[in-house]
Backbone as CSV, one residue per row, in Angstrom:
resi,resn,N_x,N_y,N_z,CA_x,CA_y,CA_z,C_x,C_y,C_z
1,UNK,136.525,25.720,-14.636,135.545,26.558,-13.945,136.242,27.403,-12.892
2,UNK,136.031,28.562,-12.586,136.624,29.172,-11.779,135.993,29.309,-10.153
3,UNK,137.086,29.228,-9.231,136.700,28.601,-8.088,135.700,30.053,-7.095
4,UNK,135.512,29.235,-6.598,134.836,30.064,-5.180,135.471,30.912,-5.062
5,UNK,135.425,32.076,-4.192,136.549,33.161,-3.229,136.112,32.269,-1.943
6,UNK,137.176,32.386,-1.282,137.042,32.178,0.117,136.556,32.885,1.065
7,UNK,135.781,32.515,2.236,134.277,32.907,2.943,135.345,34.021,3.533
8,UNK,135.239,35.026,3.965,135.768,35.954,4.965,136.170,35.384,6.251
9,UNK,137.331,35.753,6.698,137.603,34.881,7.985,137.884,33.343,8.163
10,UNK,138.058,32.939,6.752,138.069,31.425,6.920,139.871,31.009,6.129
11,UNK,140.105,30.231,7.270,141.848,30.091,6.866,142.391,28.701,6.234
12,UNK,142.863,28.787,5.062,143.201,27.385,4.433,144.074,26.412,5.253
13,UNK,143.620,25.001,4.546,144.301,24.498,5.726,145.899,24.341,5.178
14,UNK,146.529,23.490,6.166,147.733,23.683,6.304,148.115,24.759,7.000
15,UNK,147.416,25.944,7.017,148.251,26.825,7.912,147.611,26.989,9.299
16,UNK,148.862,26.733,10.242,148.800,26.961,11.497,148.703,28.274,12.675
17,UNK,148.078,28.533,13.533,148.246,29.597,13.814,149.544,29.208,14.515
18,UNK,150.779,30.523,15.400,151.839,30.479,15.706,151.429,30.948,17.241
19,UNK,151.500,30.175,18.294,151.523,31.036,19.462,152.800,31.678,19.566
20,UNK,152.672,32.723,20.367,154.016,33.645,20.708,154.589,32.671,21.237
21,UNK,155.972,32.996,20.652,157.258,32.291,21.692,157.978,32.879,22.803
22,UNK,157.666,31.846,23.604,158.144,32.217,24.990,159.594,32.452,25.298
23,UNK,160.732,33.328,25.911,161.949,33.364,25.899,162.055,32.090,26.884
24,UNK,163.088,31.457,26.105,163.651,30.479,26.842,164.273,30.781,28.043
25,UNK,164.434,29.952,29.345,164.993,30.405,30.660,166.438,29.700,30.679
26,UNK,167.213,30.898,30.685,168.767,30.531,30.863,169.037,29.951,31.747
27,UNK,169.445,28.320,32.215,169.382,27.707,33.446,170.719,28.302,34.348
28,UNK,171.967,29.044,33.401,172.692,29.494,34.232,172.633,30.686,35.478
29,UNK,171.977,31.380,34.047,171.421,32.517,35.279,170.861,32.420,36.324
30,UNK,169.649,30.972,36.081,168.505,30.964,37.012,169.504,30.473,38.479
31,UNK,170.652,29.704,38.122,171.452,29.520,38.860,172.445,30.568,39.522
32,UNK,172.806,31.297,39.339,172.803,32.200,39.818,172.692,33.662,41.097
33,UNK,172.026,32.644,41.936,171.379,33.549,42.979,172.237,34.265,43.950
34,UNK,173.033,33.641,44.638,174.252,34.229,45.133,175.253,35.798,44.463
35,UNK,175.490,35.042,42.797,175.726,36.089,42.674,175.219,37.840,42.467
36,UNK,173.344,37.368,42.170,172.519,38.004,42.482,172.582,38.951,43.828
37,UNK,172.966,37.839,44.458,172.572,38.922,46.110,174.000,39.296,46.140
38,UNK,174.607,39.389,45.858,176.279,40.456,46.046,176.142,41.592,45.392
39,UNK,175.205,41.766,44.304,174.651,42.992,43.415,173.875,43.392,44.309
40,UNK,173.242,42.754,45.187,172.149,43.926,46.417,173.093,44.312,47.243
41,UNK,174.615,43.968,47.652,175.078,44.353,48.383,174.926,45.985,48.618
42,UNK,175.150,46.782,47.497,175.495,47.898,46.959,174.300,48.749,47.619
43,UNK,173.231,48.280,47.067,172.183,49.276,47.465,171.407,49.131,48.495
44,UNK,170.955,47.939,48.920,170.582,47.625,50.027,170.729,47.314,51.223
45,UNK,169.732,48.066,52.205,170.461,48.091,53.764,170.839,46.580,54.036
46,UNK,171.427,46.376,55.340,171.891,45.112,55.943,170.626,44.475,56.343
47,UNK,170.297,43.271,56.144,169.239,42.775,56.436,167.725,42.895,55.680
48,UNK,168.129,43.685,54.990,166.348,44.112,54.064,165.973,42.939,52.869
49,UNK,167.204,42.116,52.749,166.894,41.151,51.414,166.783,39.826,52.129
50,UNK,165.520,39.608,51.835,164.911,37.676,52.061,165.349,36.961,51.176
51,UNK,164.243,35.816,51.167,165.265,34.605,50.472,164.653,34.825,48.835
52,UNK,164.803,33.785,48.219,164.366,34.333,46.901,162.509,33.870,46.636
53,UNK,162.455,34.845,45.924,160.498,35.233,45.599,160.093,34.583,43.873
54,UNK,161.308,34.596,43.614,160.712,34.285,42.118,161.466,34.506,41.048
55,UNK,161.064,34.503,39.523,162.225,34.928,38.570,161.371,34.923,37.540
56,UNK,161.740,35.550,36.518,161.327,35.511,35.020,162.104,35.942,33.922
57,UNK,162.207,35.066,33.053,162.852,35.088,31.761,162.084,36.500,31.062
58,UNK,162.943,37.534,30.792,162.698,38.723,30.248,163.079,38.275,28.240
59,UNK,163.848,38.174,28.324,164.118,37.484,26.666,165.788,36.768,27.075
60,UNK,165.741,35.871,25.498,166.770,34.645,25.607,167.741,34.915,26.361
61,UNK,168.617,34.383,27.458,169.513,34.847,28.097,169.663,36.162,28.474
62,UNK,168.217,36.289,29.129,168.105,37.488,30.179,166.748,37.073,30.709
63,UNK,167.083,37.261,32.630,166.818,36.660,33.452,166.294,37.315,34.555
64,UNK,165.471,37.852,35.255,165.246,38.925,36.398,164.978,37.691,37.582
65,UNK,165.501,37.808,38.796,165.752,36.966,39.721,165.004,37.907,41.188
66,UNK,163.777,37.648,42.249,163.444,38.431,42.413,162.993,37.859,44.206
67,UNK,163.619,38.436,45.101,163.789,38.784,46.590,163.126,39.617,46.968
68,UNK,162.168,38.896,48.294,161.579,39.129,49.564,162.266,40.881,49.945
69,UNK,161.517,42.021,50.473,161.947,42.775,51.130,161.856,42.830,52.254
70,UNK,162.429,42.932,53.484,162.424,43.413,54.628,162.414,44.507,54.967
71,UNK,161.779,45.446,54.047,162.195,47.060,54.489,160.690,47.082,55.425
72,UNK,160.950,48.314,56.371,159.717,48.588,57.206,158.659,49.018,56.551
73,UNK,157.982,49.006,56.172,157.041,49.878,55.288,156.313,49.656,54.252
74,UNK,157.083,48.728,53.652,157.318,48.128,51.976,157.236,46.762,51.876
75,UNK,155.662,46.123,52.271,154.783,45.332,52.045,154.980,44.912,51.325
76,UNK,155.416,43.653,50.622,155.042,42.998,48.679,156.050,43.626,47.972
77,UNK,156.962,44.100,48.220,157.793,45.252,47.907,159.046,43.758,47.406
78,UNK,159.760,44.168,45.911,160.718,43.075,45.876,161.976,43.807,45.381
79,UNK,163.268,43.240,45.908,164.393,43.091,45.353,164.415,42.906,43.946
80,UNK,164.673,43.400,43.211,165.125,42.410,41.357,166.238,42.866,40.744
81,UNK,166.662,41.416,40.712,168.178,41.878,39.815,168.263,41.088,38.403
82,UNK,168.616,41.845,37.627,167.880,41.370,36.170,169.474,41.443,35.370
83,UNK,169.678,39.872,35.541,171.001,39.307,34.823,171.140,39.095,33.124
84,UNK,172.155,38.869,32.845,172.249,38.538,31.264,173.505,37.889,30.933
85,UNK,173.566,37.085,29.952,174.357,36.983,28.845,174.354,37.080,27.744
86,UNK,175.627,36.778,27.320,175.589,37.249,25.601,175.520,36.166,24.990
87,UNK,175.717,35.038,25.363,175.585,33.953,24.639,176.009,32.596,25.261
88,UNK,175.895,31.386,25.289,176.055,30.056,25.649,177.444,30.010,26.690
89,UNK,178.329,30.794,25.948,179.584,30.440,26.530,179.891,31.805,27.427
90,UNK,179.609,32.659,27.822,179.496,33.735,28.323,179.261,33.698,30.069
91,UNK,179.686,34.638,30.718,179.710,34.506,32.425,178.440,35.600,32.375
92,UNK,177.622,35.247,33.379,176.529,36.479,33.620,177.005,37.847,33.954
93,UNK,176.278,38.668,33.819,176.243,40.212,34.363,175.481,40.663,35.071
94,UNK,175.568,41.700,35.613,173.835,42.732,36.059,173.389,43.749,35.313
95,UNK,172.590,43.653,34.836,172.376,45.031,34.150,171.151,45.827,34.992
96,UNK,170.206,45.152,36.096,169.644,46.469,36.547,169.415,45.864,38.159
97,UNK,169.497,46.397,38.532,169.121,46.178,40.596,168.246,47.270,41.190
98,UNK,166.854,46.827,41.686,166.338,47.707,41.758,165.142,46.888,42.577
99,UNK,164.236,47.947,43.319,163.251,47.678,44.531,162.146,47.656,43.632
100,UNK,160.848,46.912,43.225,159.880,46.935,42.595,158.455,46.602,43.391
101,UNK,157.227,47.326,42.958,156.201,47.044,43.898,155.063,45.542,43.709
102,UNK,154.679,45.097,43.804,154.339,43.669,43.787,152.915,43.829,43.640
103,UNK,151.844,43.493,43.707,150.440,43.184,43.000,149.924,44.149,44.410
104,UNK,150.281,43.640,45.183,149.377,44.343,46.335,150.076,45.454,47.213
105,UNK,150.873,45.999,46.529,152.057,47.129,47.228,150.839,48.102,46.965
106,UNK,151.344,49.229,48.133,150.923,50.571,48.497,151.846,51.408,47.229
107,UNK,151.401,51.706,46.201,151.847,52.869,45.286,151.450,54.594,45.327
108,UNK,152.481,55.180,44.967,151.715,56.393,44.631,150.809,56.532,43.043
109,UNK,149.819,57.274,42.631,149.305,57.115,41.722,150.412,57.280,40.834
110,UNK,149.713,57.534,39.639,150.531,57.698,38.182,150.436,58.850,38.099
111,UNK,151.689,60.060,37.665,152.318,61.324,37.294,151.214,61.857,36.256
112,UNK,149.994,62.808,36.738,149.913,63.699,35.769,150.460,64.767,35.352
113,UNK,150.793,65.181,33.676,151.259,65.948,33.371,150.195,67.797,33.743
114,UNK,151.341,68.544,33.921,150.649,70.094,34.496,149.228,70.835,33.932
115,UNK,149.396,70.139,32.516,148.470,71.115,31.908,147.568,70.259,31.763
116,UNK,147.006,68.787,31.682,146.101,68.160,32.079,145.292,68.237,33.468
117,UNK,146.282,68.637,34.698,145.432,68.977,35.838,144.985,70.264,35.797
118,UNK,146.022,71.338,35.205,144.883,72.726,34.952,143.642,72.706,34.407
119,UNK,143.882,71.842,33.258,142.539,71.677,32.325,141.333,71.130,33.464
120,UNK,141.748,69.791,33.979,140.638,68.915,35.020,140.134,70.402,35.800
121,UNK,140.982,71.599,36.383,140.772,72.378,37.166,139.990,73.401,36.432
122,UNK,140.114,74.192,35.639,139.741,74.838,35.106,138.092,74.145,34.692
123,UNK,138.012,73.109,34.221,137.001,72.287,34.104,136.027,72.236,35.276
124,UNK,136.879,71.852,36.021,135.623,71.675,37.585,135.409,72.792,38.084
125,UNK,136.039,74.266,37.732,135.499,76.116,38.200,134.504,76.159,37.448
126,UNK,134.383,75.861,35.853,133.478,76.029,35.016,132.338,75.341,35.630
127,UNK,132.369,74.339,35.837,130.781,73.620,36.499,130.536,74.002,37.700
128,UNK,131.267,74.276,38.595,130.693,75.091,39.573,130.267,76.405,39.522
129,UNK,130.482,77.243,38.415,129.968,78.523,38.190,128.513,78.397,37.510
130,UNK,128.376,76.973,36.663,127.337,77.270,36.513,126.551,76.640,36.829
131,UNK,126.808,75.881,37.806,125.703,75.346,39.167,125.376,76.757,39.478
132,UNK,125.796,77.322,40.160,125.665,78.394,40.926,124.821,79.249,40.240
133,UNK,125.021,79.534,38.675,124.042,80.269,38.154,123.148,80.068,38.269
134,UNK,122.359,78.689,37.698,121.664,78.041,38.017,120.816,78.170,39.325
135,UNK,121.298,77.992,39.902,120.927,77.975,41.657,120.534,79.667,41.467
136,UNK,120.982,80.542,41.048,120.589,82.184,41.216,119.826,82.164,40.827
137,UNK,119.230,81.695,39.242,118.613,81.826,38.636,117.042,81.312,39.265
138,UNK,116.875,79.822,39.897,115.714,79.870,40.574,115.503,80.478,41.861
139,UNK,116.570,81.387,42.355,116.393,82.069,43.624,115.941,83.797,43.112
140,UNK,115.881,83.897,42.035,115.191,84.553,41.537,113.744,84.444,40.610
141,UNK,113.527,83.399,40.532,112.132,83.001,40.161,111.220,82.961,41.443
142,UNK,111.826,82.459,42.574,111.343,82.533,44.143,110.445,83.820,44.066
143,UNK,111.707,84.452,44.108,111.746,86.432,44.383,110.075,87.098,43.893
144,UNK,110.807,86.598,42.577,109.318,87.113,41.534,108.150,86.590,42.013
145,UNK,108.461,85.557,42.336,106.583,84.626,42.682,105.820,85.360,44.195
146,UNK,106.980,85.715,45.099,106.980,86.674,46.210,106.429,87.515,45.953
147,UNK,107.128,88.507,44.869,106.931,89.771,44.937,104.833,89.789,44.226
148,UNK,104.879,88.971,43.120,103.478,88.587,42.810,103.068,88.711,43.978
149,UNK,102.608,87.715,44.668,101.631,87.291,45.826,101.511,88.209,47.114
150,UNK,102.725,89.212,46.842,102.425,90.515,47.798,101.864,91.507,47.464
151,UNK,101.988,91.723,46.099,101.251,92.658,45.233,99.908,92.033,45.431
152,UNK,99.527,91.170,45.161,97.728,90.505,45.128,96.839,90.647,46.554
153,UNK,98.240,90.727,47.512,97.490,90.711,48.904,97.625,92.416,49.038
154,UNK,98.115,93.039,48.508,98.752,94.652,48.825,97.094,95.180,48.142
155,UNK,96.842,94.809,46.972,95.785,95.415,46.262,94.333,95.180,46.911
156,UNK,93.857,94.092,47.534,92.885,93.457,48.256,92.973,94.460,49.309
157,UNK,94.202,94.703,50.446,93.622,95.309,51.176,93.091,96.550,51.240
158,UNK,93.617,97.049,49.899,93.592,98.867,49.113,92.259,98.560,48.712
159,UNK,91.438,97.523,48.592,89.828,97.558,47.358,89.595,96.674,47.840
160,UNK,88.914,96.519,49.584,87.889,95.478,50.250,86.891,95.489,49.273
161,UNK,86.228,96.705,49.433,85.034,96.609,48.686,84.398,96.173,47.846
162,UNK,85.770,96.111,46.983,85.784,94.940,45.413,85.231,93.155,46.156
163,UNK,85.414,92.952,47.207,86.168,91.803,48.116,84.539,91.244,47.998
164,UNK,83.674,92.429,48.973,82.610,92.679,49.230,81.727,92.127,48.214
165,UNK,81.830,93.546,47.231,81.054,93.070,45.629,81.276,91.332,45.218
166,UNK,82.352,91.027,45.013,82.511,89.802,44.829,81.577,88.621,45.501
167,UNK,81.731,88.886,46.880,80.980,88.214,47.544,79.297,88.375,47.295
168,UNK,79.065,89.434,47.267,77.521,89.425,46.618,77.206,88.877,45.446
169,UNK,77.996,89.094,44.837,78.032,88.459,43.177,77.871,87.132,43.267
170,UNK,78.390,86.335,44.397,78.209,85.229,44.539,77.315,84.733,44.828
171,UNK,76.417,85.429,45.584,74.909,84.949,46.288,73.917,83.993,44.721
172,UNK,73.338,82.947,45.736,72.909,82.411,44.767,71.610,83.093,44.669
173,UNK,71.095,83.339,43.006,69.989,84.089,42.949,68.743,83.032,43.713
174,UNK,68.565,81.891,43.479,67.634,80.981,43.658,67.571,81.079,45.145
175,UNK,68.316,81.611,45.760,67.845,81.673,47.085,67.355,82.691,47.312
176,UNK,68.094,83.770,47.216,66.841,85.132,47.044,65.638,84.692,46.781
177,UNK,65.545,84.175,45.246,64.107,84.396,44.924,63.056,82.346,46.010
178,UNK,63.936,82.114,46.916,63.123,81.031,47.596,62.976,81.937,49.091
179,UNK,64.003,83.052,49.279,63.211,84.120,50.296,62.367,85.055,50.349
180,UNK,61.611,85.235,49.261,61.104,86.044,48.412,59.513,85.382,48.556
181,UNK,59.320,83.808,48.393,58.483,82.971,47.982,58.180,82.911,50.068
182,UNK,59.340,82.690,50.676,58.568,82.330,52.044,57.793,83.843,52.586
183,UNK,58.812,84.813,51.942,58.031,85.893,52.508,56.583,86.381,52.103
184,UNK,56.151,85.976,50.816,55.250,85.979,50.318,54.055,84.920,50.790
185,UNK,54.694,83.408,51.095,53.204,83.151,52.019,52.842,83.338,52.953
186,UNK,54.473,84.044,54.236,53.885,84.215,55.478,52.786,85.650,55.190
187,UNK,52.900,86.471,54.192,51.871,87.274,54.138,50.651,86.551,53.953
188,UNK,50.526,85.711,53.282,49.432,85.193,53.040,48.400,85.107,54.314
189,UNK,49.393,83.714,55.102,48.824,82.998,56.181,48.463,84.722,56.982
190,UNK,49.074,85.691,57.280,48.884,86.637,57.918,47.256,87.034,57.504
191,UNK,47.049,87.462,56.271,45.905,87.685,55.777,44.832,86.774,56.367
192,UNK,44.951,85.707,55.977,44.126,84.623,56.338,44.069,84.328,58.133
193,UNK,44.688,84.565,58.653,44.459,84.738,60.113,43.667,85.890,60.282
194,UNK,43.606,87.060,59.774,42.844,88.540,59.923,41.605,88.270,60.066
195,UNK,41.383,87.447,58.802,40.089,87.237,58.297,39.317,86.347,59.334
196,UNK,39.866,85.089,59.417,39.362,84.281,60.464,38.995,84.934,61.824
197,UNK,39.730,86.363,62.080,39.810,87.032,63.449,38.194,87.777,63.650
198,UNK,38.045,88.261,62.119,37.446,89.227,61.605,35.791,88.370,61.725
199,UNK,35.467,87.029,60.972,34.302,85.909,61.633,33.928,86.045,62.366
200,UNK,35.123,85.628,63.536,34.754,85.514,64.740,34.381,86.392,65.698
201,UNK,34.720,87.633,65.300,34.752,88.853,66.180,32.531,89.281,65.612
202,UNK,32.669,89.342,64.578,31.045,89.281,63.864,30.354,87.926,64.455
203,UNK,30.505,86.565,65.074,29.710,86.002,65.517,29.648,86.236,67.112
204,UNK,30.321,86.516,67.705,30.379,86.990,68.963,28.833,88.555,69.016
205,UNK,29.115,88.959,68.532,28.130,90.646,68.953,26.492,89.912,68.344
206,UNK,26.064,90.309,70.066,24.486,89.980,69.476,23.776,90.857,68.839
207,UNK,22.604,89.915,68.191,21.930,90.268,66.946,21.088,91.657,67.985
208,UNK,21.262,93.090,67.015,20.428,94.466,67.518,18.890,94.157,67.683
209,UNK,18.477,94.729,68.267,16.863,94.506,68.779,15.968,95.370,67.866
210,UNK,14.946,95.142,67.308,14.130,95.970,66.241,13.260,97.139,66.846
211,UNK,13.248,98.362,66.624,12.643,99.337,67.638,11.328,99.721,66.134
C-alpha cells in the first residue's frame, strides 16, 4: 500500500535540529591581556586605558579583548584589541586596535547617502507647496463668500422698497380682516347709541296742547 505524504512542516524522527556553533574561546589569547595593552600603547593617550571590560570569541582562535576608556568625553566608550592565531601551536598577533562605542555611548547617527537626503528634501518642498495651495485655495473661498454677502447687502440698500413690499407681503391677512370685524362693530355700537340718544331726546319734549 502506498504510504501517506508527510503533513507539511512535520520532521522525521531521528533528525535533529543543529544549534549554531559557537566559536570556541582560545584560552591563550584570553590570556593574553598584557600583551593586549602594549598594542594600545601605539594609539592611545597615557592613561586613557582601564582595566579589562570584557572579551569575545569572534571565530576559532580569534579573540577581541576589550578595556575601560578613560577618555574625557567618551562614556561606555571601549578599547578593543582583537587577537589571533593560526593554529594550536602558534604565538598570538593583533590584527585590529581600535576605540568602539558600547550600548549606551553618545553616537553620531548613521551616514546618509546625498541623493537620498535630496530626495527626503525635495519631498518635504513638495508638501509644503501643497499645503500652501491648499491653504490659498480656502482663502479664496473666504473671498468669494465676502464678496457674496456684500453684494446682498449692496443691493438691499439700492431697493429698500423691495424691503418694504416684503414686509407687507408679510402682514397676516387674518388680522386685517379681524380689524376690519372690530371696526365694523364699533360702527354698530355707534349706531345703537344714536338711537338710544334719539328715545330719549322724544321722551323728554312734552306732549303739544290741542287748539
Amino acid at each position: 500500500m502506498p504510504q501517506d505524504a508527510p503533513e507539511p512542516g512535520a520532521v522525521d524522527e531521528g533528525v535533529e535540529e543543529t544549534a549554531a556553533i559557537e566559536p570556541a574561546v582560545d584560552e591563550v589569547l584570553l590570556g593574553s591581556v598584557q600583551f593586549a595593552r602594549a598594542a594600545l600603547v601605539g594609539i592611545a593617550p597615557a592613561g586613557t586605558v582601564g582595566e579589562l571590560a570584557g572579551s569575545r570569541a569572534e571565530e576559532d582562535h580569534v579573540l577581541s579583548l576589550f578595556f575601560a576608556s578613560k577618555l574625557p568625553g567618551y562614556p561606555d566608550w571601549r578599547w578593543t584589541v582583537t587577537l589571533a592565531r593560526v593554529d594550536e601551536e602558534s604565538e598570538p598577533t593583533v590584527l585590529e586596535v581600535e576605540l568602539l562605542p558600547g550600548e549606551t555611548s553618545l553616537v553620531a547617527p548613521d551616514w546618509v547617502p546625498w541623493s537620498e537626503r535630496l530626495a527626503e528634501y525635495q519631498l518635504a518642498q513638495e508638501l509644503a507647496a501643497a499645503t500652501a495651495a491648499e491653504g490659498d485655495d480656502d482663502d479664496e473661498d473666504l473671498d468669494d463668500e465676502d464678496e457674496d454677502l456684500d453684494d446682498d447687502e449692496h443691493d438691499d440698500d439700492e431697493h429698500p422698497e423691495e424691503d418694504d413690499d416684503d414686509d407687507l407681503d408679510e402682514v397676516d391677512l387674518d388680522d386685517v380682516t379681524d380689524l376690519d370685524d372690530h371696526i365694523a362693530d364699533d360702527d354698530e355700537l355707534a349706531a345703537a347709541a344714536e338711537e338710544i340718544d334719539d328715545d330719549e331726546d322724544s321722551d323728554d319734549e312734552p306732549p303739544s296742547e290741542g287748539r
